[in-house]
C-alpha positions in Angstrom: -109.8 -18.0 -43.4 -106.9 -18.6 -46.0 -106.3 -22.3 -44.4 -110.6 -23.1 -44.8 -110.2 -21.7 -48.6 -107.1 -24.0 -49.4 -109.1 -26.8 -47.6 -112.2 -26.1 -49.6 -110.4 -25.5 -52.7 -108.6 -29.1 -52.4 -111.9 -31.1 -51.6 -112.9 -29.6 -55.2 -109.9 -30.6 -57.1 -110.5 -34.1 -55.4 -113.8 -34.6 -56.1 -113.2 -32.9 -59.8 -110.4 -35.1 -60.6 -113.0 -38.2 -59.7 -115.1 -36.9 -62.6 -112.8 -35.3 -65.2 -113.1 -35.4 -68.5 -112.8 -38.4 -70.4 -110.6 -37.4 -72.9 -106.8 -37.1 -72.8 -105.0 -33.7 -71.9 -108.6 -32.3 -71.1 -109.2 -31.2 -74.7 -113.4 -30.8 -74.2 -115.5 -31.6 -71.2 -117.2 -34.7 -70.7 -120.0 -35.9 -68.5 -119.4 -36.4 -64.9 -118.7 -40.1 -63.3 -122.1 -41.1 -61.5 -122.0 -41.1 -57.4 -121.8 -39.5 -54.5 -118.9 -36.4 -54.0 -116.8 -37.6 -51.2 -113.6 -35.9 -50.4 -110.7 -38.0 -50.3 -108.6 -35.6 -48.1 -110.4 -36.8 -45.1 -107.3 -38.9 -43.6 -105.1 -37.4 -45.7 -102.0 -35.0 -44.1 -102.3 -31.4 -43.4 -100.6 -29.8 -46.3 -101.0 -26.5 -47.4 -99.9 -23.5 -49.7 -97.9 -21.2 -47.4 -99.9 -17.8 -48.0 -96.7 -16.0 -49.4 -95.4 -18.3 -51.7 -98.8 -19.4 -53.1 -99.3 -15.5 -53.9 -96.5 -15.5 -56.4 -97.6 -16.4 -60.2 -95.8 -19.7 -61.3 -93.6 -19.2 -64.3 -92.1 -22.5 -66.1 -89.5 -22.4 -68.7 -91.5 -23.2 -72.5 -91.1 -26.9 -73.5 -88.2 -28.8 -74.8 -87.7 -31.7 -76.8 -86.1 -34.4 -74.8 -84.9 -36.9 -78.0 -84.2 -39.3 -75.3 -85.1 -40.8 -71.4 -81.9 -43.5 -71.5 -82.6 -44.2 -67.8 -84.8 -44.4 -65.1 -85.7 -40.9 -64.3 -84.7 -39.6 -68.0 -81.3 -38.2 -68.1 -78.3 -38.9 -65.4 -79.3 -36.3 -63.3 -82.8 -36.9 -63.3 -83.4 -33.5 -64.2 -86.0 -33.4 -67.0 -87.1 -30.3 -66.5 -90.4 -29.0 -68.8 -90.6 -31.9 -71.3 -92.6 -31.4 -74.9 -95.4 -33.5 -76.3 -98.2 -33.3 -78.6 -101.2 -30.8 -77.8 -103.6 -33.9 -78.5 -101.5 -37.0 -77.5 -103.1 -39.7 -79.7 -102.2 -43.5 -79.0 -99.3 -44.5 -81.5 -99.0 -48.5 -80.6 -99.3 -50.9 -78.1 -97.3 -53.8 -77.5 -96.8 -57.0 -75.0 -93.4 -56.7 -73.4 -93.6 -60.2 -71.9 -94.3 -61.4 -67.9 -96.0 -58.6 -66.0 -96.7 -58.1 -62.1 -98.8 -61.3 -60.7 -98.5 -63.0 -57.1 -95.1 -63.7 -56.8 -93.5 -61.6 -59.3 -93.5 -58.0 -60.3 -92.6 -55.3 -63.1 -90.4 -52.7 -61.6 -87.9 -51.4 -64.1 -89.1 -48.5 -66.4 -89.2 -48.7 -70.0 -85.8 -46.7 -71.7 -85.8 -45.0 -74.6 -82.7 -44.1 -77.0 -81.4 -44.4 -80.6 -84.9 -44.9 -81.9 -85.8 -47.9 -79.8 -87.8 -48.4 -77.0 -86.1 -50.8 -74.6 -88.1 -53.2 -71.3 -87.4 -55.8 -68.5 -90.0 -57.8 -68.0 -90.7 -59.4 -64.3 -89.3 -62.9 -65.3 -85.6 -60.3 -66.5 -86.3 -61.0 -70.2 -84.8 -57.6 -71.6 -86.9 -56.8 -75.3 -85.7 -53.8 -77.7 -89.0 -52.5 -79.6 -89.1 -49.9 -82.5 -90.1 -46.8 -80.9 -91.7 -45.5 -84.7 -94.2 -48.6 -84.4 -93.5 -50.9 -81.7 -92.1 -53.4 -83.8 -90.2 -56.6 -81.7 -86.4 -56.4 -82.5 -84.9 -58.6 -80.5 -85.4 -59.8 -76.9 -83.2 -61.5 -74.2 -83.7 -63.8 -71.1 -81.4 -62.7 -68.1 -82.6 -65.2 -66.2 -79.1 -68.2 -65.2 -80.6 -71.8 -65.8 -80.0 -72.8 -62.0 -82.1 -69.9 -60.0 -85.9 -69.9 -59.5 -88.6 -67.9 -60.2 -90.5 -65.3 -57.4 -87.7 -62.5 -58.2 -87.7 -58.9 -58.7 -86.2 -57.4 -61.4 -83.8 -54.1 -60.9 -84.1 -51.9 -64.5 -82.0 -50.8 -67.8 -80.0 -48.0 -68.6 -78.3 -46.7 -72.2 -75.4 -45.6 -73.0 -72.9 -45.0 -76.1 -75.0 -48.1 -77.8 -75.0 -50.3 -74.9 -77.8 -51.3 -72.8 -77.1 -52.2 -69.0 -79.7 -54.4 -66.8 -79.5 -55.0 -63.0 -81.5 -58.3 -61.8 -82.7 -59.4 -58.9 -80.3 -62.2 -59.3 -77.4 -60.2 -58.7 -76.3 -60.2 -61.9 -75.3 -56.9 -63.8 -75.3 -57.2 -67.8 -73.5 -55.3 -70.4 -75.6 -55.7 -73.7 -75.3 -54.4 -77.2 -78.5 -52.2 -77.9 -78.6 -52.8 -81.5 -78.3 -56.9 -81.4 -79.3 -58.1 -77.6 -75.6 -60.3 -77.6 -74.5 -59.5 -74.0 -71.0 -58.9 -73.9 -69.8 -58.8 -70.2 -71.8 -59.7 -67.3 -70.7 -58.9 -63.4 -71.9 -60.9 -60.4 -72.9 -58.3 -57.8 -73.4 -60.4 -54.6 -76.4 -58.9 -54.0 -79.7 -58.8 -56.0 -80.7 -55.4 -57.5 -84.0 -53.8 -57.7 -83.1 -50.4 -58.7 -81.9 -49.7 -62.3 -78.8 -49.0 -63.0 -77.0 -45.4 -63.6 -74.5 -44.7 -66.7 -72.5 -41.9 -66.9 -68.6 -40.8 -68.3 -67.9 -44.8 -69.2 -69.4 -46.0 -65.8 -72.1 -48.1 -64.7 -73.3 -47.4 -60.8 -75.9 -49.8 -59.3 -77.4 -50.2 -55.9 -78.0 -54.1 -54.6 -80.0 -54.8 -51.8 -77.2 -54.8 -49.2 -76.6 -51.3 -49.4 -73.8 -51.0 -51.6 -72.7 -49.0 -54.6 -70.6 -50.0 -57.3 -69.2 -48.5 -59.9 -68.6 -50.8 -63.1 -66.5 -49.8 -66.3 -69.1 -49.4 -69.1 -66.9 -51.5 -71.6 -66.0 -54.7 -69.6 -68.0 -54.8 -66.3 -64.9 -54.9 -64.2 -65.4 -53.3 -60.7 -63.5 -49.9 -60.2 -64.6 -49.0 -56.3 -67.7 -49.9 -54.5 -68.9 -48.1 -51.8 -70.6 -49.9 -48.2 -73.5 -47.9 -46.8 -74.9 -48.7 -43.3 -77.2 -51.7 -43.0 -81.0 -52.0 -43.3 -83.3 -55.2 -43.4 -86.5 -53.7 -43.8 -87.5 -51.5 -47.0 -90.2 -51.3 -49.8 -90.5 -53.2 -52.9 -87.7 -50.9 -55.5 -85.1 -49.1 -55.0 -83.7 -45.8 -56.1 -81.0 -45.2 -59.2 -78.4 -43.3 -58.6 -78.1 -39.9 -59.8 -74.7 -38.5 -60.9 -73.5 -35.1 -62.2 -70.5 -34.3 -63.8 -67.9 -35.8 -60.7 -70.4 -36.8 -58.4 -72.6 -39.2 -58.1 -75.5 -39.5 -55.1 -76.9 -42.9 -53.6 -80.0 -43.1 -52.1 -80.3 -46.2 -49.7 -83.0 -48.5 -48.0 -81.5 -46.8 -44.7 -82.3 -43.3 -45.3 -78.9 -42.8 -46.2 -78.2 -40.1 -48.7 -74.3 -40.0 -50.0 -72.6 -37.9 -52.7 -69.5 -39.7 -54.0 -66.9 -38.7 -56.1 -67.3 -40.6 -59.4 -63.6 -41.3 -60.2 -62.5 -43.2 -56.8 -65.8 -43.6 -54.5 -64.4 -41.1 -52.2 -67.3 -39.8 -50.1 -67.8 -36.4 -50.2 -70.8 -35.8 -47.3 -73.3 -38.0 -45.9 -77.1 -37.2 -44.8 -79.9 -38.8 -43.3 -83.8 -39.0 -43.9 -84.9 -39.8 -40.6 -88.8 -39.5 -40.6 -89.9 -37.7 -37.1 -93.1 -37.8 -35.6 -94.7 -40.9 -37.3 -96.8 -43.6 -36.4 -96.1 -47.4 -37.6 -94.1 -49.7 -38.8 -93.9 -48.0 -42.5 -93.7 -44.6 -41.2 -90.9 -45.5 -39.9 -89.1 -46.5 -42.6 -86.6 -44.2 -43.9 -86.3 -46.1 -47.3 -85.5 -43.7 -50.3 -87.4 -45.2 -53.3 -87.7 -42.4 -55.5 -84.8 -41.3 -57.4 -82.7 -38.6 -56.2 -82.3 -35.4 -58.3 -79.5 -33.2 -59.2 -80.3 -29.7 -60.8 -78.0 -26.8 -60.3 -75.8 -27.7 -57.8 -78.9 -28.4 -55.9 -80.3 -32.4 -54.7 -83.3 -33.0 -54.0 -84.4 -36.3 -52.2 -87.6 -37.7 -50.6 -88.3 -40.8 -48.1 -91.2 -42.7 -47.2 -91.1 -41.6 -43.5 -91.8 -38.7 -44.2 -89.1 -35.6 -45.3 -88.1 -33.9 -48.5 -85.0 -32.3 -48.6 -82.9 -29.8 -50.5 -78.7 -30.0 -50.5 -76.1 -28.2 -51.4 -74.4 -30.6 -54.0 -71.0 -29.4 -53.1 -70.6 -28.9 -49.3 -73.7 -31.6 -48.6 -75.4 -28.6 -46.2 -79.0 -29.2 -45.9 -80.9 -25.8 -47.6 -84.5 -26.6 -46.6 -87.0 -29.5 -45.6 -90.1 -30.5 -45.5 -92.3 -33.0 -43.7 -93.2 -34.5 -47.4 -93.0 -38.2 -48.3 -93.4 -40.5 -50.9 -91.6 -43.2 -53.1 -91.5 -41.2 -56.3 -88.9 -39.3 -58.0 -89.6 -35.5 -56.7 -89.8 -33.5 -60.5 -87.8 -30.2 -60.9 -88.7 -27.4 -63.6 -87.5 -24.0 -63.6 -88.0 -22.7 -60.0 -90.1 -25.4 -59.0 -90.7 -28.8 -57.7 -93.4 -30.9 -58.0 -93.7 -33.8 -55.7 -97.0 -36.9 -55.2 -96.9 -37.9 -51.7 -97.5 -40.8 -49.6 -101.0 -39.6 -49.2 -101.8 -39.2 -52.9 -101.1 -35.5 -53.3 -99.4 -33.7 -56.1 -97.4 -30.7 -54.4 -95.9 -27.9 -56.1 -92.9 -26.2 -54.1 -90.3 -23.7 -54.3 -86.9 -24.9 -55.6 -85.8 -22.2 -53.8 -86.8 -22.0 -50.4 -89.4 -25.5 -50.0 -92.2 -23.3 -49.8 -95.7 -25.2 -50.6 -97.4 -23.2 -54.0 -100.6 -25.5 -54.3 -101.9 -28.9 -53.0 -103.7 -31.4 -55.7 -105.3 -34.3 -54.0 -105.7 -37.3 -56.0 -109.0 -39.7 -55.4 -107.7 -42.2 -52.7 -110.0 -45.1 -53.6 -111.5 -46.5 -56.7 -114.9 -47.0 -54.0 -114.6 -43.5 -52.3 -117.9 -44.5 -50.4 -116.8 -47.6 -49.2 -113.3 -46.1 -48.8 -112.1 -49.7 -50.6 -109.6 -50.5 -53.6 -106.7 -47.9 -52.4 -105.0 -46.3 -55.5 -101.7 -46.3 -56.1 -99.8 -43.2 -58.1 -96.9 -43.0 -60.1 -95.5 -39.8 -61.3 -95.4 -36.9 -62.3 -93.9 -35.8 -65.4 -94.0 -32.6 -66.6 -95.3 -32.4 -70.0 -96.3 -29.5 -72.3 -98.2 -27.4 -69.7 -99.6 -30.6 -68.0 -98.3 -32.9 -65.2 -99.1 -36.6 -65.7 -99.8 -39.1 -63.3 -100.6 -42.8 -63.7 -102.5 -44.8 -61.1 -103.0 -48.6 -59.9 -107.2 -47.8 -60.8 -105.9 -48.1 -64.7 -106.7 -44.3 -65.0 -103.8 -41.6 -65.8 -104.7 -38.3 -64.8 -102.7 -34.9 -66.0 -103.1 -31.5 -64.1 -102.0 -28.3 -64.5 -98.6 -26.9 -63.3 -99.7 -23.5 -62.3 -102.4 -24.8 -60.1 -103.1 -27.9 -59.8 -106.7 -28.1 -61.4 -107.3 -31.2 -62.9 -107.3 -31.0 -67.0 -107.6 -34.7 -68.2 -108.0 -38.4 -67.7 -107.3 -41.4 -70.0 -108.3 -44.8 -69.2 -105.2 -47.2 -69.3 -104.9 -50.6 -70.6 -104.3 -52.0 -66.6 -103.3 -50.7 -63.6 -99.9 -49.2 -63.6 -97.7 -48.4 -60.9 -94.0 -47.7 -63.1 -94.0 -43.9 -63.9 -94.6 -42.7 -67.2 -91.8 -41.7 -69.7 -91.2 -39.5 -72.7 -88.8 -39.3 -75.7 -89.1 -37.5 -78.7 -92.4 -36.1 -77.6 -94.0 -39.7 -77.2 -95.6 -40.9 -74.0 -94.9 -43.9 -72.9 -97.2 -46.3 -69.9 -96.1 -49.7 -68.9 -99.1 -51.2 -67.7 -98.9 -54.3 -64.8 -99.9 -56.8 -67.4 -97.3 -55.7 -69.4 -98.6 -54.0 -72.0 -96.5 -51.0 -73.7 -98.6 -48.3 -74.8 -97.2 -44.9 -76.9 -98.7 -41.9 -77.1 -97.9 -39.2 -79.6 
């Protein structure tokens, strides 16, 4: 009886969230999208609440202000937490940030925001510094050497103590001054790069394709250790940024591999795998961490493609709980809970303490439901002033509620996007495929 109520309950939320309100943070009702209802869990996984968790009321810790997000996933950690914004998000500003995704290239690095500016990589590396009050241009910067092609991928930006750092796919890592664009030290990797880059305590850690880490000096670029992880030809599109915590820093690899480093030498502390088990195909298979991990309270949290979510012990590296949960997102920690969008376009809400499932949100699968055609891609969430925020390859962002998963709000986006949302200083920020920059606040 409980499992046909949870089913029931999640065909409504779909078929809701295909006919939510128009306006943003779901401030007044608004007349339903026209069509036939069709439930988009139909080849979906079986995931749902486990009847003694889901009982328990859900109690998040009141919004902060976050002044900043100087990296990809916010802070070092990736820990945001429960973020503030406005009640009524209005947009602010939107501006072009240069090449977006097309054919042969693609926009992969999120936008950064710190010391009052907004800063992007575009898909052809051209790094651009934008006033975050208006959107202003302030200066911009082509990363790109005069002897490589085009068809790249571009890794990402981080801040830190007034520099920026970039990662290319050219296997080039930059040192940059934030307030001017002059780069002032620049490392050849090797390897490309398609994950951004991680600052912390006067290092820069970055991820190339080939599996390894390194671990930079913030002031000159000069290598102080880099660390090999096992080999891997096949992976998705991205990677994920490190995330480091106090003396320790975690890498998250195309293999699966999970490793927790000390941040002074590269001395490995424990190493884990995210094997997926029990899945079909050639994806399935692949044990490719894209999303960022996450450290919070001695606690990392990590999620595959294959297939598995997982919860370590940061210290001793012993595994606490899993879950047969995947995705290519960055899992989102608040309080005493976790909210994860899967592989199969759920938003899940779980225990930080135990992995046990709260709710299940499905997301509409396919701009043409009917016709099961145009398969939408999510990105997210973020946790923002009572509402989780989504952003999907349909143009559409979505936000939901944390303590249930009922759908609150849509806002139609400028393209599609498939970069998660960010937020600083209680503005909103959406990089949209075709590069354009939008703020809400």
């Amino acid at each position: 009886m409980i499992a046909a109520r949870v089913r029931l309950t999640a065909a409504i939320l779909a078929t809701s969230l295909l006919g939510a309100c128009d306006t943003w943070f779901g401030a007044d009702e608004g007349a339903p999208l026209p069509g036939e209802r069709v439930s988009v869990l139909m080849h979906a996984r079986d995931l749902a609440p486990d009847p003694d968790v889901a009982a328990t009321e859900i109690l998040l810790p009141p919004p902060s202000l976050n002044k900043e997000w100087p990296q990809s996933g916010g802070y070092a950690n990736h820990a945001m937490h429960h973020t503030q914004s406005a009640n009524l998000p209005r947009r602010a500003w939107s501006e072009d940030i240069g090449s977006g995704s097309d054919g042969t290239e693609r926009l992969n690095g999120q936008p950064v925001i710190a010391d009052g500016m907004v800063f992007t990589i575009d898909s052809d590396s051209t790094v651009r510094a934008f006033d975050a009050a208006d959107g202003d241009l302030l200066w911009s910067r082509d990363l790109t050497s005069d002897d490589e092609d085009d068809g790249h991928i571009p890794g990402g930006l981080a801040y830190y103590r007034g520099g920026l750092f970039a990662t290319t796919g050219f296997a080039e890592v930059f040192g940059i001054n934030a307030r001017t664009g002059k780069v002032f030290w620049r490392h050849d990797a090797a390897a490309p790069m398609r994950a951004a880059p991680a600052a912390h305590a006067g290092k820069i850690f970055a991820v190339t394709l080939d599996n390894r880490l390194l671990a930079l000096d913030a002031t000159n670029g000069r290598m102080i250790w880099n660390y090999q992880g096992l080999a891997e030809e096949a992976g998705l599109l991205g990677s994920a940024t490190p995330a480091v915590d106090r003396n320790i820093v975690i890498g998250a690899f195309l293999s699966g591999e999970l490793v927790a480093l000390s941040t002074d030498g590269g001395r490995e502390l424990w190493n884990e795998s995210l094997a997926p088990r029990g899945r079909l195909g050639i994806l399935a298979r692949m044990s490719h961490i894209r999303g960022n991990p996450v450290i919070d309270r001695d606690r990392v949290f990590a999620m595959n493609h294959g297939g598995i979510l997982i919860s370590v012990d940061l210290r001793s590296g012993q595994r606490v709980w899993e879950q047969d949960i995947g995705g290519i997102n960055t899992p989102w920690v608040a309080g005493d809970y976790l909210y994860v969008l899967t592989e199969d376009s759920q938003v899940v809400c779980l225990s930080r303490r135990n992995g046990g499932i709260h709710w299940v949100a499905p997301l509409p699968r396919y701009e043409d439901p009917e016709e099961r055609d145009g398969l939408i891609v999510w990105s997210g969430p973020l946790l923002a002033s009572d509402r989780l925020v989504v952003a999907g390859s349909n143009g559409m962002a979505l936000t939901l509620s944390p303590y249930d998963g009922r759908p609150l709000g849509r806002l139609e986006l400028p393209d599609r996007v498939t970069i998660p949302p960010a937020i600083a200083d209680g503005t909103l920020y959406f990089l949209a495929d075709d590069a354009t920059l939008v703020a809400y606040r």
